[in-house]
mmCIF file of the N, C-alpha and C atoms, coordinates in Angstrom:
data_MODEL
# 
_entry.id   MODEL 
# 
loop_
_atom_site.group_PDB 
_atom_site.id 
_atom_site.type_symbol 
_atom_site.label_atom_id 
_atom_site.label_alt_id 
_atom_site.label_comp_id 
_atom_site.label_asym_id 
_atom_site.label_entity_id 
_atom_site.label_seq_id 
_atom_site.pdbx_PDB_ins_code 
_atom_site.Cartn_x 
_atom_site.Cartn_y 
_atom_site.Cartn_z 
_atom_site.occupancy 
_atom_site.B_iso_or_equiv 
_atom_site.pdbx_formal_charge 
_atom_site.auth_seq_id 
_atom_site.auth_comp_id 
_atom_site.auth_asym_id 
_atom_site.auth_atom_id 
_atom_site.pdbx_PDB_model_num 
ATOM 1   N N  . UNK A 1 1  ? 0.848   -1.167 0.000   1.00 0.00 ? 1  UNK A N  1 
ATOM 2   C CA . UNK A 1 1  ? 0.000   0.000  0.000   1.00 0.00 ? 1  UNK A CA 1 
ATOM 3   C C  . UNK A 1 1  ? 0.894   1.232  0.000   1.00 0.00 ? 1  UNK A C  1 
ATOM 4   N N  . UNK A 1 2  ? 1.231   1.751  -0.976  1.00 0.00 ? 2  UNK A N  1 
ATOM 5   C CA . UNK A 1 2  ? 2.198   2.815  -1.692  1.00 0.00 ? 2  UNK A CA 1 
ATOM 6   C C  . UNK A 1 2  ? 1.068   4.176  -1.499  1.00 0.00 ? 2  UNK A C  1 
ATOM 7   N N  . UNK A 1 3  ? 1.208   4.711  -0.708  1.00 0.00 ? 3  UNK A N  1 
ATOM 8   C CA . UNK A 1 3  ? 0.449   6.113  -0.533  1.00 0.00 ? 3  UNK A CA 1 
ATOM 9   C C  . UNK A 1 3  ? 0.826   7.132  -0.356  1.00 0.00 ? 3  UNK A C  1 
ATOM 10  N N  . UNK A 1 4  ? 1.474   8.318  -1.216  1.00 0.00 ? 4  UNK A N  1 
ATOM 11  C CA . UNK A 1 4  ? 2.339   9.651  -0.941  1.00 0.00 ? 4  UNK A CA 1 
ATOM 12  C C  . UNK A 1 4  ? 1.275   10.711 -0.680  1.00 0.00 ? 4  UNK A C  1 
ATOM 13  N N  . UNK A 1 5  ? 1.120   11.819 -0.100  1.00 0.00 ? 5  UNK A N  1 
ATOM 14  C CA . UNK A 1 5  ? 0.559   13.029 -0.226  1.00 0.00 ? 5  UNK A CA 1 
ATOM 15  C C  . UNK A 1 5  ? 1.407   14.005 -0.141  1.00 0.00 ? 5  UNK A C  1 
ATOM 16  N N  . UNK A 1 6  ? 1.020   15.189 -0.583  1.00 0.00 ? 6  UNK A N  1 
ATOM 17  C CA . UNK A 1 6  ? 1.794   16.514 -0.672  1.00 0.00 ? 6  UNK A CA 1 
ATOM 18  C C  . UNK A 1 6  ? 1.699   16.899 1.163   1.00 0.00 ? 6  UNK A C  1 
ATOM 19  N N  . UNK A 1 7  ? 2.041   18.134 0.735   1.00 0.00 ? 7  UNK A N  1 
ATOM 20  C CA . UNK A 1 7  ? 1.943   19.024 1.595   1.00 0.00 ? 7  UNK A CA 1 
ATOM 21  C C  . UNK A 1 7  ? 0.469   19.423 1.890   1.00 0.00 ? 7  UNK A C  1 
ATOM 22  N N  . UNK A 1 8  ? -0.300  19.774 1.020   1.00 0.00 ? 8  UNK A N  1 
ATOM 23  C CA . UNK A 1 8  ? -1.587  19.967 0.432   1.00 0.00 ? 8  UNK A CA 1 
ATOM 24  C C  . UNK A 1 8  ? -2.550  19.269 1.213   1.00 0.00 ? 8  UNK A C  1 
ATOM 25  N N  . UNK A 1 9  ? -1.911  17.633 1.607   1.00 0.00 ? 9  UNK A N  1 
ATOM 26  C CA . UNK A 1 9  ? -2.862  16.551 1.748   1.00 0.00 ? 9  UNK A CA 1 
ATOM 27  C C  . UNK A 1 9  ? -3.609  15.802 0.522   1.00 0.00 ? 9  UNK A C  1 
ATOM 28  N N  . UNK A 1 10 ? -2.634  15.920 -0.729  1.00 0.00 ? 10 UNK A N  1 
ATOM 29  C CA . UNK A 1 10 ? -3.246  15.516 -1.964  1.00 0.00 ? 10 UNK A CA 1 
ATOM 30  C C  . UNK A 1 10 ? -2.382  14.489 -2.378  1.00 0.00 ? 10 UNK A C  1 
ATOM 31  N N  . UNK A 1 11 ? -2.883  13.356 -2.540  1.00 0.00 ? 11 UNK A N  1 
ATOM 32  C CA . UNK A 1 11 ? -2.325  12.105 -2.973  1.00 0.00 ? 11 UNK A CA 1 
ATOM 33  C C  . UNK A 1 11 ? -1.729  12.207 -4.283  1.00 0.00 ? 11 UNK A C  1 
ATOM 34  N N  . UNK A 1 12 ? -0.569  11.869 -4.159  1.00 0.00 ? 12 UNK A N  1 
ATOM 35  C CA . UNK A 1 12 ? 0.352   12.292 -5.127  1.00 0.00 ? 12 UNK A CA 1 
ATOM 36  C C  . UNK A 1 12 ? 0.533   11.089 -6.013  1.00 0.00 ? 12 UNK A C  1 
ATOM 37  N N  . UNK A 1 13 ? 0.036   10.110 -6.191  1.00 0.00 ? 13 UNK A N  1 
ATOM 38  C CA . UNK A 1 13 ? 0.261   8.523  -6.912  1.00 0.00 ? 13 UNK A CA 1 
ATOM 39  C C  . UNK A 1 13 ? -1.071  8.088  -7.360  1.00 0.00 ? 13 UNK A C  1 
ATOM 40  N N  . UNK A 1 14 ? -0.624  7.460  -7.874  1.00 0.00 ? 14 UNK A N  1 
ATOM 41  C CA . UNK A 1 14 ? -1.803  6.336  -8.471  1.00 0.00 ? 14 UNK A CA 1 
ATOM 42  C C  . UNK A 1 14 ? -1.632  5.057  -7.230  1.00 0.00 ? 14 UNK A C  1 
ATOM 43  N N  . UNK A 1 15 ? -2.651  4.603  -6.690  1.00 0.00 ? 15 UNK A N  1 
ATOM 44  C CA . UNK A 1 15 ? -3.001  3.895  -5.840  1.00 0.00 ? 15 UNK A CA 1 
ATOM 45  C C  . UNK A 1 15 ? -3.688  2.559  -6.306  1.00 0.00 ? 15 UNK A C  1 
ATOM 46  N N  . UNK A 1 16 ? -3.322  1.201  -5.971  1.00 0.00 ? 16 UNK A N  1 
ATOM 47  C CA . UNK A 1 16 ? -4.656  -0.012 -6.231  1.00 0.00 ? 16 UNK A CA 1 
ATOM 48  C C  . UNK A 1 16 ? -4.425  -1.009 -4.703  1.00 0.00 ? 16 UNK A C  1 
ATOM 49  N N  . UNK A 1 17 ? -5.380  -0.421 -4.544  1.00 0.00 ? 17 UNK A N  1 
ATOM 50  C CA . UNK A 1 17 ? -5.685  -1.375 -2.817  1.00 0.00 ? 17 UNK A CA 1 
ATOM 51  C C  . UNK A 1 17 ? -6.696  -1.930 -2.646  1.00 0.00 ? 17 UNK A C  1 
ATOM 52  N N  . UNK A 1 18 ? -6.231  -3.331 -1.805  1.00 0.00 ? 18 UNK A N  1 
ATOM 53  C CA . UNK A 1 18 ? -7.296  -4.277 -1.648  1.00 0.00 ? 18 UNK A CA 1 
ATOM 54  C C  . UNK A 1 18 ? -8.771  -3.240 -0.751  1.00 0.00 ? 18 UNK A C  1 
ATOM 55  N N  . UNK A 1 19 ? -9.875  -4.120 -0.682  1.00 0.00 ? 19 UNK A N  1 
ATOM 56  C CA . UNK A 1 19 ? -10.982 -2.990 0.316   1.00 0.00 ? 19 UNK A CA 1 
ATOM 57  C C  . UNK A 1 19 ? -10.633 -3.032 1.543   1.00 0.00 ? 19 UNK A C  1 
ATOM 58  N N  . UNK A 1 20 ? -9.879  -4.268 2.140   1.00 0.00 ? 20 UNK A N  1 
ATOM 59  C CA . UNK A 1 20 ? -9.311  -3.956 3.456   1.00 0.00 ? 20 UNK A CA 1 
ATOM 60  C C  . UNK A 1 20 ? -8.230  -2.976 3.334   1.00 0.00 ? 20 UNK A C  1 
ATOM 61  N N  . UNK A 1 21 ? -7.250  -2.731 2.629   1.00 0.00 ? 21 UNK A N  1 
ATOM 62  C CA . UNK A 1 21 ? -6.280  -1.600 2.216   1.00 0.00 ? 21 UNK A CA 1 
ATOM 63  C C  . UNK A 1 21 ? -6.600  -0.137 2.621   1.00 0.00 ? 21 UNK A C  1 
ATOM 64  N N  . UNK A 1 22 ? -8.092  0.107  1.677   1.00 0.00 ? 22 UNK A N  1 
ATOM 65  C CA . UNK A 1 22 ? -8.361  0.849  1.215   1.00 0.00 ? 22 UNK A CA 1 
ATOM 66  C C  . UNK A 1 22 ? -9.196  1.429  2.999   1.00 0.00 ? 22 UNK A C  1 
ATOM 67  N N  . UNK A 1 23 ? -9.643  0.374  3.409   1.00 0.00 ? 23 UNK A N  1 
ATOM 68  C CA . UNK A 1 23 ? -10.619 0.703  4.730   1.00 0.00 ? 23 UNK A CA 1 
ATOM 69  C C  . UNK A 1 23 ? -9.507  1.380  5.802   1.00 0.00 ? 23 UNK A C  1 
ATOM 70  N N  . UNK A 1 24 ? -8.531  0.915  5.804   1.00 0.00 ? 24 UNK A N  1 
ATOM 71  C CA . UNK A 1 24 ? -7.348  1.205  6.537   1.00 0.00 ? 24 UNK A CA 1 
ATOM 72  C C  . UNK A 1 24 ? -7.220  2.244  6.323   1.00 0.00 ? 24 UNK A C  1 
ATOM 73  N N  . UNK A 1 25 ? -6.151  3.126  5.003   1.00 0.00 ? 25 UNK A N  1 
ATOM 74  C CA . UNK A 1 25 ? -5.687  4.092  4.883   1.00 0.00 ? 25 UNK A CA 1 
ATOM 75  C C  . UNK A 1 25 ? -7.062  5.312  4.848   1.00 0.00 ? 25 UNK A C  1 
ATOM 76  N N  . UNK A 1 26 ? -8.175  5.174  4.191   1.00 0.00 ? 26 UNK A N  1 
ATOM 77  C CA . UNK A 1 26 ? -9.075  5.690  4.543   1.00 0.00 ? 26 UNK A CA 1 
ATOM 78  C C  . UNK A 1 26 ? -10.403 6.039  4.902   1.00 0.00 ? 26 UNK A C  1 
ATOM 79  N N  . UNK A 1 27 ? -10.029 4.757  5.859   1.00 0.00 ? 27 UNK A N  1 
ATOM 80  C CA . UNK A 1 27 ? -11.747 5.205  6.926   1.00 0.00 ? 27 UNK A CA 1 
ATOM 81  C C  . UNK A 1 27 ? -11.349 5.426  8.504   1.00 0.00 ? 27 UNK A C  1 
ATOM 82  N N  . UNK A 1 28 ? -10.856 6.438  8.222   1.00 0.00 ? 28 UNK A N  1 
ATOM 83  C CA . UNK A 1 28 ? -10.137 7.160  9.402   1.00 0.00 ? 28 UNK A CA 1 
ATOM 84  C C  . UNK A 1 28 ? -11.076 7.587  10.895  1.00 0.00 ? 28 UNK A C  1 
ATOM 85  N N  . UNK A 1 29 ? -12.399 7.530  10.146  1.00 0.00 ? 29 UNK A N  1 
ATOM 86  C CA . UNK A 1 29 ? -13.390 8.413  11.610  1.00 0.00 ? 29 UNK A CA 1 
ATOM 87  C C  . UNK A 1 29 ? -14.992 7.743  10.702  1.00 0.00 ? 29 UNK A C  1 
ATOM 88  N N  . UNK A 1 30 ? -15.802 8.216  11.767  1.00 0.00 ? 30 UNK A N  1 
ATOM 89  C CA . UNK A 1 30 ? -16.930 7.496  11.695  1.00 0.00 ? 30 UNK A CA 1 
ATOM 90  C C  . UNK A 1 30 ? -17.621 7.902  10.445  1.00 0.00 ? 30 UNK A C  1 
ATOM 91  N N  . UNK A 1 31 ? -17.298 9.452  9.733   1.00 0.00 ? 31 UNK A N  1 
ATOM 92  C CA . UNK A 1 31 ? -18.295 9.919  8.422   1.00 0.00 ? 31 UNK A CA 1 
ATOM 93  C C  . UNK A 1 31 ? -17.379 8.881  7.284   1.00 0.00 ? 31 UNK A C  1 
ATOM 94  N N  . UNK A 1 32 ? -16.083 8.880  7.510   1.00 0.00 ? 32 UNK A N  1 
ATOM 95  C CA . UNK A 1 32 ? -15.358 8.353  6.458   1.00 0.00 ? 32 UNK A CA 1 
ATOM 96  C C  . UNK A 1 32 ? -15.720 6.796  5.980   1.00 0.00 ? 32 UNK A C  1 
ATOM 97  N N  . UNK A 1 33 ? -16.166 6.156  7.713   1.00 0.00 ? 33 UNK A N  1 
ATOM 98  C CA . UNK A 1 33 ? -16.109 4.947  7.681   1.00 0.00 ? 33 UNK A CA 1 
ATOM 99  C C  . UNK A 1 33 ? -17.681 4.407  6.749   1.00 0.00 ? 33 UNK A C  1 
ATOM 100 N N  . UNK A 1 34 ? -18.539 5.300  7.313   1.00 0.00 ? 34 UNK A N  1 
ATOM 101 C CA . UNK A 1 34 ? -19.971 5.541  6.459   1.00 0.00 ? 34 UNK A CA 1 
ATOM 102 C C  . UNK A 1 34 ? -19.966 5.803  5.410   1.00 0.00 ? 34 UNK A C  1 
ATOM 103 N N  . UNK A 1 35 ? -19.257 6.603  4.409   1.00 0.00 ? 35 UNK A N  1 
ATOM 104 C CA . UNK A 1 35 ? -19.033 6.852  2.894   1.00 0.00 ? 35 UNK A CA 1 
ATOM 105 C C  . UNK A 1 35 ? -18.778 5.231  2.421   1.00 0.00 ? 35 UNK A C  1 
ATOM 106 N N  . UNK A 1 36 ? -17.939 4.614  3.037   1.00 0.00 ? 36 UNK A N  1 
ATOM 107 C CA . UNK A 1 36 ? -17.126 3.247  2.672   1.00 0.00 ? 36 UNK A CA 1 
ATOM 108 C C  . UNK A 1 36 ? -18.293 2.021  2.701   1.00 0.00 ? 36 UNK A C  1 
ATOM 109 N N  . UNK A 1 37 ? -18.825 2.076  3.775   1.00 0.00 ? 37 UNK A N  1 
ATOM 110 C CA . UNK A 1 37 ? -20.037 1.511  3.921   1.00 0.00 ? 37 UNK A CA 1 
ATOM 111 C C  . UNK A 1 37 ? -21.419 1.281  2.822   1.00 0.00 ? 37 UNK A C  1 
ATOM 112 N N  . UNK A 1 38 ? -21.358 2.632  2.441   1.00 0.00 ? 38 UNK A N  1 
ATOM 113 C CA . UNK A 1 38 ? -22.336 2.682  1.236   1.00 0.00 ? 38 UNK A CA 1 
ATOM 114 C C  . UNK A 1 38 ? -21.973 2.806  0.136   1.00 0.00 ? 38 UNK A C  1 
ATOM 115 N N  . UNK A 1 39 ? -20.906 3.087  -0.324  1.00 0.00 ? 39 UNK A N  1 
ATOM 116 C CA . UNK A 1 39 ? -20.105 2.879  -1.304  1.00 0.00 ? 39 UNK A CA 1 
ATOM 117 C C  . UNK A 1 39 ? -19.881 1.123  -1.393  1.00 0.00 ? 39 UNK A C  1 
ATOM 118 N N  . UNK A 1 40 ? -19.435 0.574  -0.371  1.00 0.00 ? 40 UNK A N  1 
ATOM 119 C CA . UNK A 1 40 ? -19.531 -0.867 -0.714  1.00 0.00 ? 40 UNK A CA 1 
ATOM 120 C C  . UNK A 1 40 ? -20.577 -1.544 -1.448  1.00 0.00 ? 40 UNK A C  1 
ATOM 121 N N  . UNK A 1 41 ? -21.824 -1.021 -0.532  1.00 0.00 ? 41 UNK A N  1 
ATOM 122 C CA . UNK A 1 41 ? -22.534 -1.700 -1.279  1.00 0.00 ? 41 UNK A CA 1 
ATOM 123 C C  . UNK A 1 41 ? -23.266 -1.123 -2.690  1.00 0.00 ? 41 UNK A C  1 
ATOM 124 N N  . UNK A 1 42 ? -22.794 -0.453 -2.770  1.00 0.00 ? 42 UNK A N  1 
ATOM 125 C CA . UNK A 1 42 ? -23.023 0.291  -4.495  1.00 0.00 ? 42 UNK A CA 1 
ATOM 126 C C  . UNK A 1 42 ? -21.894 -1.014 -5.272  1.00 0.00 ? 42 UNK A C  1 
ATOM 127 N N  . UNK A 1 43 ? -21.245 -0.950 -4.630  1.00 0.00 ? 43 UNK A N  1 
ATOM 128 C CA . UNK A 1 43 ? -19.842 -1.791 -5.396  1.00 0.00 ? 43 UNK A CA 1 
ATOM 129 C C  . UNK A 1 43 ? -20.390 -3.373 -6.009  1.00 0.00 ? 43 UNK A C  1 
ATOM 130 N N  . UNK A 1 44 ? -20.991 -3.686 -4.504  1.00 0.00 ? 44 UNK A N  1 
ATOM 131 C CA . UNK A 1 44 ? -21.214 -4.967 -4.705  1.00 0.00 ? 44 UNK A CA 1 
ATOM 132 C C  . UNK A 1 44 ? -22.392 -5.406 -5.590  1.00 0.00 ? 44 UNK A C  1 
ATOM 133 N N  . UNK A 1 45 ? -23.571 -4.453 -6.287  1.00 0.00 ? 45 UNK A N  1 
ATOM 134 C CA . UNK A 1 45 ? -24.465 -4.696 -6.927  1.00 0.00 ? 45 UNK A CA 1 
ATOM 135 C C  . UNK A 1 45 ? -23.573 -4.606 -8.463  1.00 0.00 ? 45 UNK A C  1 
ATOM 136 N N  . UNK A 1 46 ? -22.957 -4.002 -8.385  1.00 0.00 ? 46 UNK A N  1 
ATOM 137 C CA . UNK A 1 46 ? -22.227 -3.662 -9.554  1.00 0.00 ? 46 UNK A CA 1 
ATOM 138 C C  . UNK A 1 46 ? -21.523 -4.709 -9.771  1.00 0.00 ? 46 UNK A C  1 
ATOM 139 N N  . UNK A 1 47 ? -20.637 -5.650 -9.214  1.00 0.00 ? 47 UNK A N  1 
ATOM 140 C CA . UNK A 1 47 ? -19.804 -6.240 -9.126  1.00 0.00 ? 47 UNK A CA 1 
ATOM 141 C C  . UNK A 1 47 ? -20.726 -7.843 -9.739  1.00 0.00 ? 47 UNK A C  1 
ATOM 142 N N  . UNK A 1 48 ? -21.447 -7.707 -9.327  1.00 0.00 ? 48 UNK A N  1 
ATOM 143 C CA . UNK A 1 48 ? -23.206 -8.579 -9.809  1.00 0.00 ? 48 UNK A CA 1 
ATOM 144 C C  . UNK A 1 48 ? -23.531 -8.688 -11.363 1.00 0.00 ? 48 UNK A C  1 
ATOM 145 N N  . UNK A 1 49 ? -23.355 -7.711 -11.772 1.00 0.00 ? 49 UNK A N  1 
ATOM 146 C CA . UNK A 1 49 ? -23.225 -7.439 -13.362 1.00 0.00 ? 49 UNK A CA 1 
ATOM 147 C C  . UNK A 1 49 ? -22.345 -7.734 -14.144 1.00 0.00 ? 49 UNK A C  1 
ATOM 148 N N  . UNK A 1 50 ? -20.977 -7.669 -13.435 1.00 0.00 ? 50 UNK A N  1 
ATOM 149 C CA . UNK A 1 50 ? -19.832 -7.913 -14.357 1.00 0.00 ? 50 UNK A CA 1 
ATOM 150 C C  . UNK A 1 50 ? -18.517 -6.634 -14.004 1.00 0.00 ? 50 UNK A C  1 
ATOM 151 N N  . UNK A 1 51 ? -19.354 -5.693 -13.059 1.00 0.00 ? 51 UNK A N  1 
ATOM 152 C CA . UNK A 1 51 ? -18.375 -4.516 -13.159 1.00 0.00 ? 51 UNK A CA 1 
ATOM 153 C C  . UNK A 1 51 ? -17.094 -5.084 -12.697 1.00 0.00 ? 51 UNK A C  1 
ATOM 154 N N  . UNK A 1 52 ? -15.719 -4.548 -12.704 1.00 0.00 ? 52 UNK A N  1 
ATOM 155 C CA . UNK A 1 52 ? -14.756 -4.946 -11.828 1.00 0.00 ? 52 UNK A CA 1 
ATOM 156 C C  . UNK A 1 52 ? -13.793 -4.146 -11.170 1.00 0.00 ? 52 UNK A C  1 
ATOM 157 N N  . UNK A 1 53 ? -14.373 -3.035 -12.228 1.00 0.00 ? 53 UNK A N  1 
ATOM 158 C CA . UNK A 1 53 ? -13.181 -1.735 -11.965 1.00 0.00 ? 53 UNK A CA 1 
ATOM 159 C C  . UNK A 1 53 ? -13.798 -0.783 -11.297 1.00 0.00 ? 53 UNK A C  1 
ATOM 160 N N  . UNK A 1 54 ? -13.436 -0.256 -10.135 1.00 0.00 ? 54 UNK A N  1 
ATOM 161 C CA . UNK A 1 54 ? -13.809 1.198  -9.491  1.00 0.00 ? 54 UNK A CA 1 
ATOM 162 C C  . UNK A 1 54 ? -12.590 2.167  -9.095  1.00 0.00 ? 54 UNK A C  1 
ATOM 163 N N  . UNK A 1 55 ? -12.807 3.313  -9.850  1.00 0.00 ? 55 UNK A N  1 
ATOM 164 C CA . UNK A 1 55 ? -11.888 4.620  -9.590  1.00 0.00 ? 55 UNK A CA 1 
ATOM 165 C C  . UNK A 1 55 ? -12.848 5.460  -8.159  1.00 0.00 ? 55 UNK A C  1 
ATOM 166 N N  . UNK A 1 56 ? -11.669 5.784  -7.225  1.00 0.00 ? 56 UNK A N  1 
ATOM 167 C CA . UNK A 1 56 ? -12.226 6.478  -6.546  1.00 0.00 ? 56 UNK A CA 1 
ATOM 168 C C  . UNK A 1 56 ? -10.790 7.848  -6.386  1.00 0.00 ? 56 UNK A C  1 
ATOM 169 N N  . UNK A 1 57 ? -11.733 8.835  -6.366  1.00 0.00 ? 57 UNK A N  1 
ATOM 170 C CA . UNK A 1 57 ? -10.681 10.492 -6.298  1.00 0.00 ? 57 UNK A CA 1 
ATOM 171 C C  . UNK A 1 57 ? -11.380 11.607 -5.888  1.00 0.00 ? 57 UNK A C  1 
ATOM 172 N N  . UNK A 1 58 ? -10.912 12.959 -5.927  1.00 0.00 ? 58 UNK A N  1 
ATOM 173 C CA . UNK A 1 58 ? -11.451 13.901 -5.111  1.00 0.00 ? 58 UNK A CA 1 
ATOM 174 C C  . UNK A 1 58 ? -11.259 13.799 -3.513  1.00 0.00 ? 58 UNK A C  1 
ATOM 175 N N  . UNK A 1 59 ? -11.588 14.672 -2.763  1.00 0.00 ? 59 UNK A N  1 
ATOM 176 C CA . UNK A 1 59 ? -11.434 15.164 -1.396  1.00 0.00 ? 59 UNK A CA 1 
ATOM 177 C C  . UNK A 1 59 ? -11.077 13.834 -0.694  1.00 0.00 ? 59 UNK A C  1 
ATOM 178 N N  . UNK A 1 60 ? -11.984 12.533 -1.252  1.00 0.00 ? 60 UNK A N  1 
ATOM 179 C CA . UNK A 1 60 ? -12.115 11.603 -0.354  1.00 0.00 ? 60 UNK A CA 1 
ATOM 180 C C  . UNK A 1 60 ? -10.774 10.185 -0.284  1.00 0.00 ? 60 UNK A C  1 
ATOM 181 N N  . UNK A 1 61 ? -9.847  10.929 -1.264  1.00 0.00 ? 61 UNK A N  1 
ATOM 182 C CA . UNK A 1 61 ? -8.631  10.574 -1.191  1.00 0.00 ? 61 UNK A CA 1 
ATOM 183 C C  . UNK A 1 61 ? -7.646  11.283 -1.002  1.00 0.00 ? 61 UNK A C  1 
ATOM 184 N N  . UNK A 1 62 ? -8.028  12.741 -0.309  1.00 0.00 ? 62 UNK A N  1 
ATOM 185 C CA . UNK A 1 62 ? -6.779  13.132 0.662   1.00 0.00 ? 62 UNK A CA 1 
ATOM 186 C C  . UNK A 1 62 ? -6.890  12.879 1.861   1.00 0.00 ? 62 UNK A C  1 
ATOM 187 N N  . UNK A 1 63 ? -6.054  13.690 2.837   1.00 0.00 ? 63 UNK A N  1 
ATOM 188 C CA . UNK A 1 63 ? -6.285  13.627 4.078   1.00 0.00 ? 63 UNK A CA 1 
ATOM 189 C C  . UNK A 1 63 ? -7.038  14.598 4.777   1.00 0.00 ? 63 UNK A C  1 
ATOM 190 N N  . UNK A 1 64 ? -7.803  14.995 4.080   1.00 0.00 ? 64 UNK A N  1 
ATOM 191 C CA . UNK A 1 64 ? -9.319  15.957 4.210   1.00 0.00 ? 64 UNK A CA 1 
ATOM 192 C C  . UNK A 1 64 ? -10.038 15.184 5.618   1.00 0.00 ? 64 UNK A C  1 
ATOM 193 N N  . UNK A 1 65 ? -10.213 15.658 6.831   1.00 0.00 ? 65 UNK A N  1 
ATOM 194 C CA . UNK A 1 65 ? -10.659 15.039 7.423   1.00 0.00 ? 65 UNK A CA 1 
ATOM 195 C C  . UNK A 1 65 ? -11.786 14.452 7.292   1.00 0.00 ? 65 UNK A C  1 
ATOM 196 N N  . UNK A 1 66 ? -13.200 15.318 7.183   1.00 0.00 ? 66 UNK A N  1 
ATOM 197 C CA . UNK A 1 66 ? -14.056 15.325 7.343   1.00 0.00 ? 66 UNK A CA 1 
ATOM 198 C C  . UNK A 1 66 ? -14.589 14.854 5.387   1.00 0.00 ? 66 UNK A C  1 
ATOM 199 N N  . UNK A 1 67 ? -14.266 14.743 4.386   1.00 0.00 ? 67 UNK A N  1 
ATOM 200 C CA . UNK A 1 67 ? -14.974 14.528 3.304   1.00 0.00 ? 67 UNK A CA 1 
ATOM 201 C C  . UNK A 1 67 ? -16.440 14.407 3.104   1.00 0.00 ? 67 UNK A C  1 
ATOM 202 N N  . UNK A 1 68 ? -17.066 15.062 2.057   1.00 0.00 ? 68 UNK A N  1 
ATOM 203 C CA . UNK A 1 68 ? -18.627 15.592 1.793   1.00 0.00 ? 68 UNK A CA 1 
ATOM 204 C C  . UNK A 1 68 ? -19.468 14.193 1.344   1.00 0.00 ? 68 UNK A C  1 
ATOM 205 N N  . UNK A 1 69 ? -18.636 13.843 0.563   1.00 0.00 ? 69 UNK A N  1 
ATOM 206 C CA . UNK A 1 69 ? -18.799 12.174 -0.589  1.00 0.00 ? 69 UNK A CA 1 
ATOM 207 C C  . UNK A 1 69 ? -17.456 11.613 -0.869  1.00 0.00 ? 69 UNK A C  1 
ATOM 208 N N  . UNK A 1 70 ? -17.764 11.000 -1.797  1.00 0.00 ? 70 UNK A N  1 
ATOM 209 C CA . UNK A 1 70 ? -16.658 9.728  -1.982  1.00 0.00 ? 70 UNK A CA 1 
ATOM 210 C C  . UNK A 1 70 ? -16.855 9.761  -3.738  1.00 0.00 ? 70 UNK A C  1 
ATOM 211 N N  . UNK A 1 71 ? -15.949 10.831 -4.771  1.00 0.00 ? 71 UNK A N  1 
ATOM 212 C CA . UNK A 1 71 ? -16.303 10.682 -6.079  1.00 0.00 ? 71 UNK A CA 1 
ATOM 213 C C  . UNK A 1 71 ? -15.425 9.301  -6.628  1.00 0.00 ? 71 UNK A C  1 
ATOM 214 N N  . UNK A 1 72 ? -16.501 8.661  -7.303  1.00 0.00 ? 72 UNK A N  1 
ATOM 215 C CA . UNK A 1 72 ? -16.222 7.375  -8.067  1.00 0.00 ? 72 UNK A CA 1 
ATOM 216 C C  . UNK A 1 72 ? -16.295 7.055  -9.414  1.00 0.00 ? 72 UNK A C  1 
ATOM 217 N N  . UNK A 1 73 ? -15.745 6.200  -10.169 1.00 0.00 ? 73 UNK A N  1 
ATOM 218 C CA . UNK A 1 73 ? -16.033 6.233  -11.431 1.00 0.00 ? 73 UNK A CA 1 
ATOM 219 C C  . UNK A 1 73 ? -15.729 4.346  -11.898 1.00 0.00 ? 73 UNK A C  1 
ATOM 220 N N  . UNK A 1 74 ? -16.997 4.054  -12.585 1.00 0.00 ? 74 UNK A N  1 
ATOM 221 C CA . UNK A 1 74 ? -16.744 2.012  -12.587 1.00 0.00 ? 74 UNK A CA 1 
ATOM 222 C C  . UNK A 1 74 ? -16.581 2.290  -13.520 1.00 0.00 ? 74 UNK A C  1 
ATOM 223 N N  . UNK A 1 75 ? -16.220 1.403  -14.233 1.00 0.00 ? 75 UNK A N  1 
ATOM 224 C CA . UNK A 1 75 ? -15.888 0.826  -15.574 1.00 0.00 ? 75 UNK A CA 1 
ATOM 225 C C  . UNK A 1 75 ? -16.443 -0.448 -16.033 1.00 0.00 ? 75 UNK A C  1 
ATOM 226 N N  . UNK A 1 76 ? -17.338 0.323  -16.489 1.00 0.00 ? 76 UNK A N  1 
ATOM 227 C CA . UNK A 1 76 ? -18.598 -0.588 -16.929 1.00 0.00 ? 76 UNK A CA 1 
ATOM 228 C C  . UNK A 1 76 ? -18.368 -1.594 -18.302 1.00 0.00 ? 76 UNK A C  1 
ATOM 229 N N  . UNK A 1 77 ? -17.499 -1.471 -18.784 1.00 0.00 ? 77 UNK A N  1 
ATOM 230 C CA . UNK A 1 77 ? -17.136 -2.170 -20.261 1.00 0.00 ? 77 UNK A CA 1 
ATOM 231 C C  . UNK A 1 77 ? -17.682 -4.124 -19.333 1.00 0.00 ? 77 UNK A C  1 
ATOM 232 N N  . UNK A 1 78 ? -17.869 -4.680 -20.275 1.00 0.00 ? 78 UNK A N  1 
ATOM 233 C CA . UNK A 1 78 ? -18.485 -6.141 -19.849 1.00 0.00 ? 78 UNK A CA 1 
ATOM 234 C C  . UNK A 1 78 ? -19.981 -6.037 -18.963 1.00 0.00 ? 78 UNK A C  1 
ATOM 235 N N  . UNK A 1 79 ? -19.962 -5.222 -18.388 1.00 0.00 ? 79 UNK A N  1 
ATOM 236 C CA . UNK A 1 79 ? -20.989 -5.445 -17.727 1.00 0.00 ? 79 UNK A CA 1 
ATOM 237 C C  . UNK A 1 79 ? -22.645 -5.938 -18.498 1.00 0.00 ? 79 UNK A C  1 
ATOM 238 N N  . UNK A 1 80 ? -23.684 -6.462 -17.500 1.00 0.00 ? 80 UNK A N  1 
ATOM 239 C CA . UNK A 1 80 ? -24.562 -6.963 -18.037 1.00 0.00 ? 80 UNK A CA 1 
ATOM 240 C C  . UNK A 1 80 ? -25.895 -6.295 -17.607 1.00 0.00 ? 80 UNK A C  1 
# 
């Protein structure tokens, strides 16, 4: 789990982490841990179809404490 940030608090890399990885480095506090939560299960209906790929970026991959949402993007190619 290769994770740089600036000064900024802005993740400076391209990142691919397992969901336990990902729960670690950021579900830091209880709103964060709730974004992750429902985001999972967005994941997992998707994942139902065929999806396999999820981009996640914006606020909710710095070290922004508090983050609003969690912007995502699947990659729907195969899906059904």
């Amino acid at each position: 789990m290769d994770t740089k940030f600036d000064k900024k608090g802005n993740l400076q890399n391209d990142a691919e982490l397992s969901l336990k990885d990902f729960k670690k480095k950021f579900g830091s506090n209880e709103q964060r841990e709730s974004l992750i939560k429902n985001l999972v299960t967005i994941a997992e209906k998707l994942k139902k179809v065929g999806c396999s790929t999820m981009y996640i970026f914006g606020s909710f991959t710095t070290t922004k404490e508090v983050p609003n949402d969690i912007d995502t993007c699947f990659d729907l190619t195969g899906t059904d």
